[in-house]
VOGU-3710 file (C-alpha; in Angstrom, 3 decimals, decimal comma):
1> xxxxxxxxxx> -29,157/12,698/31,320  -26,238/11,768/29,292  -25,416/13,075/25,796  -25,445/10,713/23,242  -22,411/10,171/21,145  -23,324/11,494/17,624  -20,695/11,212/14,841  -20,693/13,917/12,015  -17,371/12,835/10,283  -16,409/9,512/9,183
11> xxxxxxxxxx> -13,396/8,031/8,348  -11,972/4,598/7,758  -9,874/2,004/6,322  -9,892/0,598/2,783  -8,291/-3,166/1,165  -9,375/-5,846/-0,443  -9,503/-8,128/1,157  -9,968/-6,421/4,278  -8,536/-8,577/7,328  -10,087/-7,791/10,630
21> xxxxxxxxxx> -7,980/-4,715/11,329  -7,399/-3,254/14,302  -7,557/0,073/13,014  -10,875/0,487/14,007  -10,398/-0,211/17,307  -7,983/2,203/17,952  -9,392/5,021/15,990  -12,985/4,641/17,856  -11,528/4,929/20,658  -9,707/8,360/20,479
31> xxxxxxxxxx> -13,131/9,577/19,075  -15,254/8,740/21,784  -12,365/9,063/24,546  -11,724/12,555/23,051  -15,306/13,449/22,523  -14,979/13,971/18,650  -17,900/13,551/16,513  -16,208/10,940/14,307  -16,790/7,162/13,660  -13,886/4,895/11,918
41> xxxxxxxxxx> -15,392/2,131/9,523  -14,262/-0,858/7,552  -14,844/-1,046/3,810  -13,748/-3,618/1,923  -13,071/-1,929/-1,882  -12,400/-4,249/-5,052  -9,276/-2,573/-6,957  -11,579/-2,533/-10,101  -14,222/0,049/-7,799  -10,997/1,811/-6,152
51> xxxxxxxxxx> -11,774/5,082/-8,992  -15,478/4,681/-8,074  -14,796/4,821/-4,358  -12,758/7,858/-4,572  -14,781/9,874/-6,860  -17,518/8,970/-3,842  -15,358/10,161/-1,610  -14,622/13,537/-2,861  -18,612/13,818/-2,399  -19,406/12,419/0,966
61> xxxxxxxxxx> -18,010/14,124/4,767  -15,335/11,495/4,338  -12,729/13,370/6,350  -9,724/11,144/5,915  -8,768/7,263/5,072  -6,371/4,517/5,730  -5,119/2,774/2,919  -4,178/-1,260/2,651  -3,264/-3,610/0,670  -3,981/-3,637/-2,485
71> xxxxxxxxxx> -4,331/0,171/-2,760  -1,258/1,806/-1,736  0,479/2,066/-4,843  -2,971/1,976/-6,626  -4,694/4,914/-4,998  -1,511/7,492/-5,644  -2,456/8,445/-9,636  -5,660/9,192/-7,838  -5,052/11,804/-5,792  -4,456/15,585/-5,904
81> xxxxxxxxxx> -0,834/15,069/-4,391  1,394/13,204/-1,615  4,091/14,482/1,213  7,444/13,660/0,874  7,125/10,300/3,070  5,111/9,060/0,554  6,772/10,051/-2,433  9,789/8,444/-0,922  8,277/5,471/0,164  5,985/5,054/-3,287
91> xxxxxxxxxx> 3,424/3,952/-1,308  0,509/5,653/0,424  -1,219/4,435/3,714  -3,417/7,446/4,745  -5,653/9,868/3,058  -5,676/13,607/4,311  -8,118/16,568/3,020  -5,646/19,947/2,918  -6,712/23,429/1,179  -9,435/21,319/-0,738
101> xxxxxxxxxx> -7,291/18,641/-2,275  -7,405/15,248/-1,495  -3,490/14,327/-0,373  -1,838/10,994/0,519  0,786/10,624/2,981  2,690/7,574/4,507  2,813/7,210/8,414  4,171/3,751/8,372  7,694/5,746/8,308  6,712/7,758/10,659
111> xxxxxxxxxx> 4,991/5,020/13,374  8,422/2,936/12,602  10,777/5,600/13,207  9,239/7,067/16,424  10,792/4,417/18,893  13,984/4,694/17,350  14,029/8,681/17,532  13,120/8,244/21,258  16,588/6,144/21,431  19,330/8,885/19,720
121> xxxxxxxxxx> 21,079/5,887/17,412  24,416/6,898/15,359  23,503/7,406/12,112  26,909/4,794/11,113  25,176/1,403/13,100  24,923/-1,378/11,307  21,559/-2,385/9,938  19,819/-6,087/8,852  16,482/-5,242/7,526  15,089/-8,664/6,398
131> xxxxxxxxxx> 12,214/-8,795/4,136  10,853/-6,478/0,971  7,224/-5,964/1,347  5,054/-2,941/1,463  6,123/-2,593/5,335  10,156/-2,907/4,245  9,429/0,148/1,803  8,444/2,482/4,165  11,166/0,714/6,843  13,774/1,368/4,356
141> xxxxxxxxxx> 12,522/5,302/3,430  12,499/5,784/7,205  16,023/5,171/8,010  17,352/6,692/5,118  15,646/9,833/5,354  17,060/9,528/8,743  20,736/9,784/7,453  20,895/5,774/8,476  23,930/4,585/6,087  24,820/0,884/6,789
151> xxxxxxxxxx> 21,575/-1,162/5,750  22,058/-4,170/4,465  18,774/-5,937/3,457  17,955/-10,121/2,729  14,940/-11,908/1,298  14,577/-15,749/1,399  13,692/-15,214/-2,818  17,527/-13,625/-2,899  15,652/-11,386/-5,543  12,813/-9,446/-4,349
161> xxxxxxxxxx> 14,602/-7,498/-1,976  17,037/-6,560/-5,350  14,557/-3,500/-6,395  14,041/-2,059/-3,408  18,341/-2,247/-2,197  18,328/-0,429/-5,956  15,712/2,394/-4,849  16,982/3,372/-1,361  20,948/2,462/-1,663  20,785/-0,740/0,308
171> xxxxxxxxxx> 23,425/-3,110/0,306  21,758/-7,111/-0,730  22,925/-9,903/0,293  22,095/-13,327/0,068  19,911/-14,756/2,740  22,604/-17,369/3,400  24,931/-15,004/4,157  22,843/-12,817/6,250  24,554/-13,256/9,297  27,784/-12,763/8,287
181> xxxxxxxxxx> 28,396/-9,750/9,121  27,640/-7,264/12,452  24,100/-5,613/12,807  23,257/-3,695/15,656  19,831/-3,179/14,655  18,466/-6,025/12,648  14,275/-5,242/11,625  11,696/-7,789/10,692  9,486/-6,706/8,070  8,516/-11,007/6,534
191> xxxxxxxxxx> 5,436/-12,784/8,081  7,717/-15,173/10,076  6,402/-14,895/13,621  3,297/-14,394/12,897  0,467/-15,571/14,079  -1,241/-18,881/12,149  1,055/-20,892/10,121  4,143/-19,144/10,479  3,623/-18,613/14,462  6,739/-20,360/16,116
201> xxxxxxxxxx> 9,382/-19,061/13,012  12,021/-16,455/13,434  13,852/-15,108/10,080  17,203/-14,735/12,467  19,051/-17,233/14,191  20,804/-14,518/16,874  23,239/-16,829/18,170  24,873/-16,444/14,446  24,784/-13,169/14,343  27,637/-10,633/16,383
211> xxxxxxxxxx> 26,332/-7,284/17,386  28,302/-4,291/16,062  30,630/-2,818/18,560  30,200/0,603/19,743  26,294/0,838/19,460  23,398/-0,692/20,848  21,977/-4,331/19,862  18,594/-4,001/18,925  16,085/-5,893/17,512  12,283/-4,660/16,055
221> xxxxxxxxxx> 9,887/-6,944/14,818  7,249/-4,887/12,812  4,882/-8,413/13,202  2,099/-7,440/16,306  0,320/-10,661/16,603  1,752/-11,798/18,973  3,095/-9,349/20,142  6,209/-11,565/21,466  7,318/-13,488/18,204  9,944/-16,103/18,127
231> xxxxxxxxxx> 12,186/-13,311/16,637  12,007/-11,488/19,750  12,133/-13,935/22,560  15,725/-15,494/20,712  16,713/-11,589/20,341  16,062/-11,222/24,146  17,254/-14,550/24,843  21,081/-12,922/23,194  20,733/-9,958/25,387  19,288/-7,458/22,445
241> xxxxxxxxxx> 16,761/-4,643/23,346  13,696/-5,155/21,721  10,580/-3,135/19,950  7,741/-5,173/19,266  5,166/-4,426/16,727  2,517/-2,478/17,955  5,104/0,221/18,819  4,813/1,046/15,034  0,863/-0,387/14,479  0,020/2,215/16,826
251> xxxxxxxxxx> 2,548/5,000/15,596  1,053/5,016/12,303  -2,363/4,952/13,889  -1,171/7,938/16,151  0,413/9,741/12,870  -3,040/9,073/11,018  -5,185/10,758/13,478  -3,105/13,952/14,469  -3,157/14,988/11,013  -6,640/14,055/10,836
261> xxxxxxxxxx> -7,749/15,886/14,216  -4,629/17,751/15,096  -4,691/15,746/18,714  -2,903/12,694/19,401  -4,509/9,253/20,314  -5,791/8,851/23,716  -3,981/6,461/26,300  -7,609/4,590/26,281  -6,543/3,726/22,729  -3,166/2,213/23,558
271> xxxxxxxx> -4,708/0,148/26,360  -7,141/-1,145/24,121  -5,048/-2,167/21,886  -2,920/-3,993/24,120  -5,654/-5,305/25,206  -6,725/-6,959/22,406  -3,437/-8,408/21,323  -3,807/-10,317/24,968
//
């Protein structure tokens, strides 16, 4: 007779409003793929409970926590203390227990970074990160602490972008002149592409835009649904390589639940995934 699965720990993400993540999905599936007695869940937290929640959650076998929107900034005064991605990022995605304290970290830099690292890029290529949301922060802490120096970074506004270019010594420019000069890697981080009313819009018109000599063209598209955005097919379409969303979805998913159970996500986790975003 089979053993039934029985989950001791639990974990799970927090927002408000909570979309239907796919953070569940993944995480369930390295539990019960792994044979780990822990069960992901979905709770949707109003930032006026957000103190409430946590004080629960020094009290309950909550063993660790992904953060969303609106609590990533929110949730840091909160806590016992934070790595040095999320200090550098000023945002916090993930919630860790370590010697008894309740820790946030950031693994958005590290699920962005990881396909680059796999790649070996000169630290001198030109950069066009466009967009400066919550994603963009931890886009623009990963390169940097990376020793990237050429980032150059655009907003449609031609003013929200202006804090963060301040923070992480990025170069603005205005969106009009955003293809003026030579990117080898040029990043995605605005909802253009995706899926719903923006589906079908690309932030980069690539047959404006020269690729810097001397390094790879690239093009990454932090957007997952779909996974092949209009960014991407015109970025193939000019001969770039490109890295589609759920490269870094999953990364930070991966990052989340190695520190959380010191093992890596199953392959059954990717697939499903991928499967879903079908």
């Amino acid at each position: 007779m089979s053993v039934p699965f029985m989950p001791q720990d639990i974990y799970g993400v927090i927002g408000w409003p909570l979309a239907q993540s796919l953070s569940p999905l993944i995480h369930n599936t390295g539990f019960q793929t792994l044979n780990l007695p822990g069960v992901y869940l979905r709770w949707e937290v109003a930032p006026d409970n957000l103190p409430r929640f946590l004080d629960a959650v020094r009290t309950l076998p909550v063993r660790g926590l992904s953060v969303t929107i609106p609590h990533k900034v929110a949730v840091m005064p909160l806590l016992d203390g934070l790595t040095r991605e999320a200090e550098a990022v000023g945002a916090v995605n993930t919630l860790f227990w370590e010697d008894g304290k309740l820790r946030g970290d950031n693994t958005d830099v590290t699920g962005f970074m990881a396909p680059l690292k796999a790649l070996d890029l000169p630290a001198d290529m030109p950069v066009l990160l466009l967009g400066a949301g919550g994603a963009a922060r931890a886009v623009a802490a990963g390169l940097t602490l990376a020793g990237f120096r050429q980032i150059r970074i655009a907003t449609p506004s031609d003013k929200s972008h202006l804090p963060l270019a301040e923070r992480f010594g990025l170069k603005a420019v205005p969106w009009k002149a955003r293809h003026d000069a030579p990117a080898g890697l040029v990043i995605n981080t605005t909802p253009l592409g995706m899926r719903g009313k923006h589906e079908g819009e690309s932030p980069c018109d690539f047959a404006l835009l020269r690729p810097a000599e001397n390094c790879p063209a690239l093009a990454y598209d932090i957007v997952y649904n779909p996974l092949k955005t209009a960014f991407l097919a015109d970025a193939e379409a000019h001969g770039r390589r490109c890295i589609s969303g759920d490269e870094m979805f999953f990364g930070q998913g991966d990052a989340q639940f190695l520190r959380w159970t010191g093992q890596h996500l199953p392959p059954a986790a990717r697939a499903a995934l991928y499967a879903a975003l079908q």
